[in-house]
C-alpha positions as a Markdown table, in Angstrom:
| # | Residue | x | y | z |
|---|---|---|---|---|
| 1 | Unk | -13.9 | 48.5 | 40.1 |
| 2 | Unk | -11.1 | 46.9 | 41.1 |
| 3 | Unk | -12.6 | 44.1 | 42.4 |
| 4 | Unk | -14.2 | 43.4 | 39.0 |
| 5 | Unk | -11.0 | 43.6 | 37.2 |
| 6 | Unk | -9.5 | 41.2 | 39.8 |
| 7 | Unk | -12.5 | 39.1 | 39.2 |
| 8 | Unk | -12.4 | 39.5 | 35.5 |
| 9 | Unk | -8.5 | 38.5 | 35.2 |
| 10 | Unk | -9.3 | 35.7 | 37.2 |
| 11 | Unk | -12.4 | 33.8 | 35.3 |
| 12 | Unk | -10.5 | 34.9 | 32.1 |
| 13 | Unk | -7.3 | 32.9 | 32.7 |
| 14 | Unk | -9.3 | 29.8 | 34.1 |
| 15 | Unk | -11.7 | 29.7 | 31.2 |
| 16 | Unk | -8.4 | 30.2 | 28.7 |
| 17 | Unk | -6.2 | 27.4 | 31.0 |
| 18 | Unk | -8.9 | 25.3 | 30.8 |
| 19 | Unk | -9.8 | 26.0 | 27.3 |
| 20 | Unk | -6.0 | 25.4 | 26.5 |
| 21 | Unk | -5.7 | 21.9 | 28.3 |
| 22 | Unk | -8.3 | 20.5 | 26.3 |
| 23 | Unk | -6.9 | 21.4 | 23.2 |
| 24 | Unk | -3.4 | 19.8 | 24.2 |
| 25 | Unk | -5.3 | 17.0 | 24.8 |
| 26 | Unk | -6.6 | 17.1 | 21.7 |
| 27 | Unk | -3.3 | 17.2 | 19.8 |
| 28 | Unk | -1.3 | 14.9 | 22.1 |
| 29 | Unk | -4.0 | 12.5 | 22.5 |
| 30 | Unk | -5.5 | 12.9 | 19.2 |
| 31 | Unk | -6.1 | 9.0 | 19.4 |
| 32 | Unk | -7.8 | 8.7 | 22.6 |
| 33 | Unk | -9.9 | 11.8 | 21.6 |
| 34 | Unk | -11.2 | 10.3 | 18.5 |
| 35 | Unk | -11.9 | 7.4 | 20.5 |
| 36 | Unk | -14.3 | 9.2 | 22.7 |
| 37 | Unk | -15.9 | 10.8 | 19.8 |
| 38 | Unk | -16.5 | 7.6 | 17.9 |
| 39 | Unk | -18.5 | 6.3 | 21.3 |
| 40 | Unk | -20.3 | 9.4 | 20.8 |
| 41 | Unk | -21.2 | 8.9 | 17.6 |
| 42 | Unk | -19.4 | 12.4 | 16.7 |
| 43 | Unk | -17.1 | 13.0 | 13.4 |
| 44 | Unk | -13.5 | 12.3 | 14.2 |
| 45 | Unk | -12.3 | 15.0 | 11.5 |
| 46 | Unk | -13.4 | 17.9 | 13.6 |
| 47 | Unk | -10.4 | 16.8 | 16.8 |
| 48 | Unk | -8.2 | 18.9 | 15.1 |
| 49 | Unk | -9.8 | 21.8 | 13.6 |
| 50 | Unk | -11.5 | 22.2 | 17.0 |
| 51 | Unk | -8.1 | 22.5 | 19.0 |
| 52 | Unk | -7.2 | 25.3 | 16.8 |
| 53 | Unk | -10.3 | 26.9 | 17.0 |
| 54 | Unk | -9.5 | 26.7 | 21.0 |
| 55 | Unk | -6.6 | 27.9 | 20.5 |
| 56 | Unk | -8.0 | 31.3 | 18.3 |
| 57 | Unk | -10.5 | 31.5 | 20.9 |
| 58 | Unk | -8.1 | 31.8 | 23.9 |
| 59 | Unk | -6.2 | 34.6 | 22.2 |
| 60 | Unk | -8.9 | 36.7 | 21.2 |
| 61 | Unk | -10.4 | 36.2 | 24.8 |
| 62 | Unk | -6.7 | 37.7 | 26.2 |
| 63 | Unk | -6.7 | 40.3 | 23.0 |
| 64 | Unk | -10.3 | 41.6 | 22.4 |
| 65 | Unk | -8.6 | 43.7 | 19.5 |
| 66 | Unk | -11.6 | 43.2 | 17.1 |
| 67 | Unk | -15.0 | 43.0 | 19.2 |
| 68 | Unk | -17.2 | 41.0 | 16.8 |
| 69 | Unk | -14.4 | 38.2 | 16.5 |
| 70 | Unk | -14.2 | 38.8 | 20.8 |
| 71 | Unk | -18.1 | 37.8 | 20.7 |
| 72 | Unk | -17.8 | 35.3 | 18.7 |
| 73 | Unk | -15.0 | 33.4 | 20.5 |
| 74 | Unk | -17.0 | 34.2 | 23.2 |
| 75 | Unk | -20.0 | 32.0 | 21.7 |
| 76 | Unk | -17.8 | 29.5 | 20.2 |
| 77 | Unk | -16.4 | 28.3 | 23.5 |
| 78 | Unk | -20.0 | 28.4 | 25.3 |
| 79 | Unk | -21.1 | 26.2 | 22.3 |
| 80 | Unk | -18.2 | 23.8 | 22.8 |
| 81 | Unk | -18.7 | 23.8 | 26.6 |
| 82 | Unk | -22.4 | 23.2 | 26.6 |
| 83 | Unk | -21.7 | 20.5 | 24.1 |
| 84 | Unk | -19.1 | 18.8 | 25.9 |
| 85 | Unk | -20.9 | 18.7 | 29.4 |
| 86 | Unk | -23.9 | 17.1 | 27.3 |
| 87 | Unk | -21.0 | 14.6 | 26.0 |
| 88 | Unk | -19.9 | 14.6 | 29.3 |
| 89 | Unk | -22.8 | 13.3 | 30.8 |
| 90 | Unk | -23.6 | 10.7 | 27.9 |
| 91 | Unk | -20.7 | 9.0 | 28.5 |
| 92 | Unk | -21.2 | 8.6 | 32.2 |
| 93 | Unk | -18.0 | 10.7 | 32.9 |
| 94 | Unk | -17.6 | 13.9 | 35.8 |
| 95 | Unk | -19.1 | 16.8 | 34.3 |
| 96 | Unk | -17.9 | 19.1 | 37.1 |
| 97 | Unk | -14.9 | 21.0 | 35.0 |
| 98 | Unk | -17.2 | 21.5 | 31.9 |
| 99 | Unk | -19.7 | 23.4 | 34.6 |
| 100 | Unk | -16.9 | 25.3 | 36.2 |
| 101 | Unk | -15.9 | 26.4 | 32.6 |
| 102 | Unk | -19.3 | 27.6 | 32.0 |
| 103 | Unk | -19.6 | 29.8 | 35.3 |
| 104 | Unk | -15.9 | 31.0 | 34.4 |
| 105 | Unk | -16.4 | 31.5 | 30.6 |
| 106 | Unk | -20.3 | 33.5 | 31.7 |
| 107 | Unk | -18.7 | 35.6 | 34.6 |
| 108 | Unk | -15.9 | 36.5 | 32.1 |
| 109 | Unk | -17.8 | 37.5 | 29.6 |
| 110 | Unk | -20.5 | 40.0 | 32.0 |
| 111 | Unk | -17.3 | 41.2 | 34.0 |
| 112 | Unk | -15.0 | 42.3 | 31.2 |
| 113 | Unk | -18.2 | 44.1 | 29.6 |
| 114 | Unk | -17.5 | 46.5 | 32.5 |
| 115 | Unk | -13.3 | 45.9 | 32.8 |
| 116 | Unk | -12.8 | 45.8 | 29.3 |
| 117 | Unk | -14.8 | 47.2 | 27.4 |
| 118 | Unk | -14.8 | 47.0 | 23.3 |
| 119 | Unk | -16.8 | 49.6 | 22.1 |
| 120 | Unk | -15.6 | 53.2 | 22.8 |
Protein backbone atom coordinates (compact mmCIF):
# COMPACT_ATOMS: atom_id res chain seq x y z
CA UNK A 1 0.00 0.00 0.00
CA UNK A 2 2.54 2.12 0.49
CA UNK A 3 3.96 1.78 -2.56
CA UNK A 4 0.78 2.85 -4.26
CA UNK A 5 0.44 5.91 -2.27
CA UNK A 6 4.11 6.72 -3.17
CA UNK A 7 3.18 6.02 -6.67
CA UNK A 8 -0.15 7.84 -6.48
CA UNK A 9 1.50 11.18 -4.97
CA UNK A 10 3.98 10.94 -7.60
CA UNK A 11 1.77 10.66 -11.03
CA UNK A 12 -0.63 13.22 -9.23
CA UNK A 13 1.92 16.07 -8.80
CA UNK A 14 3.40 15.48 -12.48
CA UNK A 15 0.06 15.37 -14.13
CA UNK A 16 -0.96 18.70 -11.86
CA UNK A 17 2.90 20.41 -12.59
CA UNK A 18 2.39 19.69 -15.93
CA UNK A 19 -1.22 20.55 -16.15
CA UNK A 20 -0.15 23.91 -14.37
CA UNK A 21 2.77 24.86 -16.93
CA UNK A 22 0.52 24.82 -19.61
CA UNK A 23 -1.85 27.01 -18.25
CA UNK A 24 0.89 29.69 -17.37
CA UNK A 25 1.69 29.37 -20.78
CA UNK A 26 -1.46 30.10 -21.57
CA UNK A 27 -1.79 33.35 -19.62
CA UNK A 28 1.76 34.60 -20.19
CA UNK A 29 1.85 33.69 -23.68
CA UNK A 30 -1.69 34.24 -24.43
CA UNK A 31 -0.38 35.68 -27.89
CA UNK A 32 1.78 32.89 -28.93
CA UNK A 33 -1.02 30.47 -27.78
CA UNK A 34 -3.65 31.92 -29.98
CA UNK A 35 -1.21 31.83 -32.53
CA UNK A 36 -0.89 28.04 -32.51
CA UNK A 37 -4.54 27.74 -32.34
CA UNK A 38 -5.27 29.89 -35.35
CA UNK A 39 -2.75 27.38 -37.37
CA UNK A 40 -5.01 24.83 -36.04
CA UNK A 41 -7.89 26.20 -37.08
CA UNK A 42 -9.14 26.18 -33.34
CA UNK A 43 -11.24 29.22 -31.66
CA UNK A 44 -8.87 31.59 -29.95
CA UNK A 45 -11.66 32.66 -27.22
CA UNK A 46 -11.34 29.28 -25.45
CA UNK A 47 -7.06 30.21 -24.42
CA UNK A 48 -8.40 31.61 -21.45
CA UNK A 49 -11.27 29.90 -20.19
CA UNK A 50 -9.24 26.70 -20.70
CA UNK A 51 -6.31 27.89 -18.28
CA UNK A 52 -8.83 28.26 -15.66
CA UNK A 53 -10.46 25.27 -16.22
CA UNK A 54 -6.66 23.83 -15.73
CA UNK A 55 -6.38 25.45 -13.01
CA UNK A 56 -9.93 24.02 -11.31
CA UNK A 57 -8.88 20.83 -12.49
CA UNK A 58 -5.44 20.72 -10.66
CA UNK A 59 -7.13 21.58 -7.34
CA UNK A 60 -9.78 19.20 -7.38
CA UNK A 61 -7.18 16.50 -8.44
CA UNK A 62 -5.12 17.59 -5.00
CA UNK A 63 -8.64 18.03 -3.04
CA UNK A 64 -11.10 15.30 -4.26
CA UNK A 65 -13.59 16.91 -1.69
CA UNK A 66 -16.64 16.40 -3.97
CA UNK A 67 -16.17 12.96 -6.13
CA UNK A 68 -18.38 13.71 -9.11
CA UNK A 69 -16.48 17.15 -9.70
CA UNK A 70 -13.00 14.79 -8.90
CA UNK A 71 -14.33 12.55 -12.04
CA UNK A 72 -14.99 15.06 -13.94
CA UNK A 73 -11.67 17.04 -13.69
CA UNK A 74 -10.42 13.78 -14.14
CA UNK A 75 -12.16 13.57 -17.80
CA UNK A 76 -11.67 17.14 -18.51
CA UNK A 77 -7.84 16.88 -18.44
CA UNK A 78 -7.85 13.42 -20.42
CA UNK A 79 -10.01 15.34 -22.99
CA UNK A 80 -7.55 18.21 -23.14
CA UNK A 81 -4.59 15.79 -23.24
CA UNK A 82 -5.86 13.60 -25.90
CA UNK A 83 -6.71 16.68 -27.83
CA UNK A 84 -3.56 18.40 -27.51
CA UNK A 85 -1.30 15.34 -28.45
CA UNK A 86 -3.67 15.13 -31.68
CA UNK A 87 -2.71 19.06 -32.05
CA UNK A 88 0.56 18.05 -31.20
CA UNK A 89 1.05 15.86 -33.86
CA UNK A 90 -0.77 18.07 -36.58
CA UNK A 91 1.52 20.65 -36.23
CA UNK A 92 4.53 18.54 -36.65
CA UNK A 93 5.73 19.34 -32.95
CA UNK A 94 7.16 16.55 -30.02
CA UNK A 95 4.24 14.88 -28.72
CA UNK A 96 6.28 13.10 -26.01
CA UNK A 97 5.06 15.38 -22.76
CA UNK A 98 1.33 15.15 -23.90
CA UNK A 99 1.96 11.13 -23.75
CA UNK A 100 3.76 11.23 -20.52
CA UNK A 101 0.71 13.35 -19.24
CA UNK A 102 -1.57 10.75 -20.34
CA UNK A 103 0.30 7.65 -18.55
CA UNK A 104 0.56 10.17 -15.46
CA UNK A 105 -2.99 11.58 -15.55
CA UNK A 106 -4.31 7.31 -16.19
CA UNK A 107 -2.03 5.83 -13.40
CA UNK A 108 -3.34 8.69 -11.20
CA UNK A 109 -6.55 8.15 -11.62
CA UNK A 110 -6.49 3.90 -11.13
CA UNK A 111 -3.98 4.42 -8.21
CA UNK A 112 -5.81 6.91 -6.03
CA UNK A 113 -9.01 4.72 -6.56
CA UNK A 114 -7.22 2.49 -4.12
CA UNK A 115 -5.06 5.56 -2.13
CA UNK A 116 -7.76 7.80 -2.03
CA UNK A 117 -10.69 6.72 -2.24
CA UNK A 118 -14.06 9.04 -2.56
CA UNK A 119 -16.81 7.03 -1.81
CA UNK A 120 -16.99 5.74 1.83
Amino acid sequence: MKVQRILYWITTIGICAIMLYSAQMYFRNTEMVEGFFKALNHPTYVVIPLAILKICAILMLLWRGIPWLTEWAYAGIFFDVVLATAAHYKADHDITLTLVALVLLLASYFFGKEVRPMYR
